[in-house]
C-alpha positions in Angstrom: 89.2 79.2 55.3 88.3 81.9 58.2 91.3 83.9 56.5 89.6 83.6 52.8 86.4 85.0 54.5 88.4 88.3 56.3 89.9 88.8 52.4 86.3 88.1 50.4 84.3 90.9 49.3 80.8 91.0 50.7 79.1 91.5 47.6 80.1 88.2 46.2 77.5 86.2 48.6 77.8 82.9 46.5 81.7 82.7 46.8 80.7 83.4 50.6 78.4 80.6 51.0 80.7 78.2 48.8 83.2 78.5 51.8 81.2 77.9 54.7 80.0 74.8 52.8 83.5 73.7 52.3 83.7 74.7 56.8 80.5 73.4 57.6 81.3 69.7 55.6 85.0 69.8 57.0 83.4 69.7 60.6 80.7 67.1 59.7 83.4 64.7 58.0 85.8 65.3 61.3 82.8 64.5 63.8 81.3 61.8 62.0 84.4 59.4 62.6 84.9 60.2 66.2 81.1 59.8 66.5 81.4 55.9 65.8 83.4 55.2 69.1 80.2 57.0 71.2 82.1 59.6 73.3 80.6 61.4 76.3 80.3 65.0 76.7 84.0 65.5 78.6 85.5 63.5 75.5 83.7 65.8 72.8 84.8 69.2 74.9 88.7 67.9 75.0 88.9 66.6 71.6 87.5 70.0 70.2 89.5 72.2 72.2 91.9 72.9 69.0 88.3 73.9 67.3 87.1 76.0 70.0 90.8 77.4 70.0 89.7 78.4 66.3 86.8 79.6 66.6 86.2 81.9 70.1 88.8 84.6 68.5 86.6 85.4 65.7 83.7 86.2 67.1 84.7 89.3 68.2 86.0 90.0 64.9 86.0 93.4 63.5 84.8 91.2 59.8 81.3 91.0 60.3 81.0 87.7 57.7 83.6 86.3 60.2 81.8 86.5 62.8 78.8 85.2 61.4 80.2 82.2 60.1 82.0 81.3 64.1 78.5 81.7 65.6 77.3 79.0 62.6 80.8 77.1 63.1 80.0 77.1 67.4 76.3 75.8 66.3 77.1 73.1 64.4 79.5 71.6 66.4 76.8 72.2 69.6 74.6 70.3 67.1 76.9 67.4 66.3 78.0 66.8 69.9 75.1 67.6 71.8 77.4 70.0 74.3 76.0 73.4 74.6 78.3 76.2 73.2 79.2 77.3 76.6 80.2 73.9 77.7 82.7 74.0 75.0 83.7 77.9 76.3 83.9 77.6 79.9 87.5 75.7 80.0 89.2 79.1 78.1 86.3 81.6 79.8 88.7 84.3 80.9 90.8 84.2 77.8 87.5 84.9 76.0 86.2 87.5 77.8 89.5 89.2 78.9 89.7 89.7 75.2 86.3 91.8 75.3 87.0 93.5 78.5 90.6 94.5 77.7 90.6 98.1 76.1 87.9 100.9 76.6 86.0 100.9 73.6 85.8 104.7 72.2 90.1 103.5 72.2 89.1 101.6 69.3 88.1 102.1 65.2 84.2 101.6 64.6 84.5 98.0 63.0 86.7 96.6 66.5 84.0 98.1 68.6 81.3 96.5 66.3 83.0 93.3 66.8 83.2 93.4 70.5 80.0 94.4 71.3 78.5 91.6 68.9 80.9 89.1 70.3 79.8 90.2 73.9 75.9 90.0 72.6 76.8 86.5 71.5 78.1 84.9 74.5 75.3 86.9 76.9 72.4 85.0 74.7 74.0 81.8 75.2 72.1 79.4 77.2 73.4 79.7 80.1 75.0 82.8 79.2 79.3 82.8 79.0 79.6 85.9 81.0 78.7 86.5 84.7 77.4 90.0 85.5 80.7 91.5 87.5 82.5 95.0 87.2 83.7 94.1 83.7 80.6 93.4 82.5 79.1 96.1 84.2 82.1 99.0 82.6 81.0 97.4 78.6 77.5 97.9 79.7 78.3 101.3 81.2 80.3 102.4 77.4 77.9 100.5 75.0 74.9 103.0 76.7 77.4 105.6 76.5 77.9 105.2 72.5 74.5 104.3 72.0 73.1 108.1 73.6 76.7 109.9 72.3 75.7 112.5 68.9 76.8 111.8 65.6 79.4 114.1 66.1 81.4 113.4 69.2 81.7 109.7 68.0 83.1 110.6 64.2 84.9 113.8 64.4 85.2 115.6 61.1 85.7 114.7 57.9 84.2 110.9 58.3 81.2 111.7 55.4 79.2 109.2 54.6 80.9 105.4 55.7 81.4 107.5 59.1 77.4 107.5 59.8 76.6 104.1 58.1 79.5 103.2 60.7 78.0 104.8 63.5 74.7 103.8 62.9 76.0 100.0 62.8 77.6 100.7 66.4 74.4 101.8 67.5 72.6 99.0 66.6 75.3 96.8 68.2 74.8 98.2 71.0 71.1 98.2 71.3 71.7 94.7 70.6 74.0 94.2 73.6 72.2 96.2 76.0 68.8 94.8 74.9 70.5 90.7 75.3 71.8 91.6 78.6 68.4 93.0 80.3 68.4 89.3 82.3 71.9 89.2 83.4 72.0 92.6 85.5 70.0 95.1 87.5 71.8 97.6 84.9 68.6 98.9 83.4 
């Protein structure tokens, strides 16, 4: 269903919602039999791993409607189990964020940075946040401020017209976003 999302249009917002229906009832149904032989919290986290597994990858997606519906996907099972998202994160932690950390961003097209940095923003609102304020964390900080103050034209180059500035704009916000979530994880600011 995530790979129906990446291929859907994003003007066709009922066909969108009609799928994460169909996601959001698959995980209900799956949780509600399990739920009948009252597991604790280190029973929920093992048995879901193969969800998390599913899930973590896409919320750095460069598909902004995949991204959305992970977050929604991470919720609901939070909300079925009763084990905060980072619970569920901390066994595959530095697979998660060594997948954020792992190229310099500017390396990257404008939808993979968008991605990263709203993946990043994701797991730094968590309560307790997923990330702990280190160099790594520190460098994305560093480059999101960086594309945040950089001019129009030293992020698109030439000939990027009109998607190149909706694009950049996007990025911008991102990282606003990012910077903005992570004021209480770091001296940064």
């Amino acid at each position: 269903l995530f790979q129906v999302l990446k291929d859907m249009p994003h003007e066709s917002q009922q066909n969108i919602d009609n799928v994460m229906d169909v996601v959001m009832r698959i995980l209900r149904i799956g949780h509600a039999s399990f739920k009948v032989q009252q597991p604790t919290k280190e029973q929920w986290i093992a048995r879901d791993k193969t969800l998390v597994g599913l899930f973590w990858p896409e919320i750095a997606s460069s598909n902004a409607l995949v991204r959305k519906a992970s977050e929604k996907c991470f919720g609901l099972l939070s909300a079925l189990t009763g084990v905060s998202v980072t619970e569920f994160l901390m066994p595959v932690r530095p697979r998660v964020l060594a997948n954020l950390y792992q190229k310099p961003l500017r390396a990257l097209p404008f939808q993979m940075q968008i991605g990263i940095i709203d993946g990043m923003c994701y797991f730094v609102c968590l309560d307790p946040p997923l990330p702990e304020y280190n160099e790594e964390m520190l460098r994305l900080l560093h480059e999101a401020l960086a594309l945040a103050d950089s001019e129009d034209n030293a992020l698109m180059g030439r000939g990027h017209g009109r998607q190149g500035t909706v694009d950049v704009t996007r990025l911008r916000v991102a990282c606003i976003r990012l910077l903005t979530a992570s004021m209480p994880l770091a001296d940064f600011f």
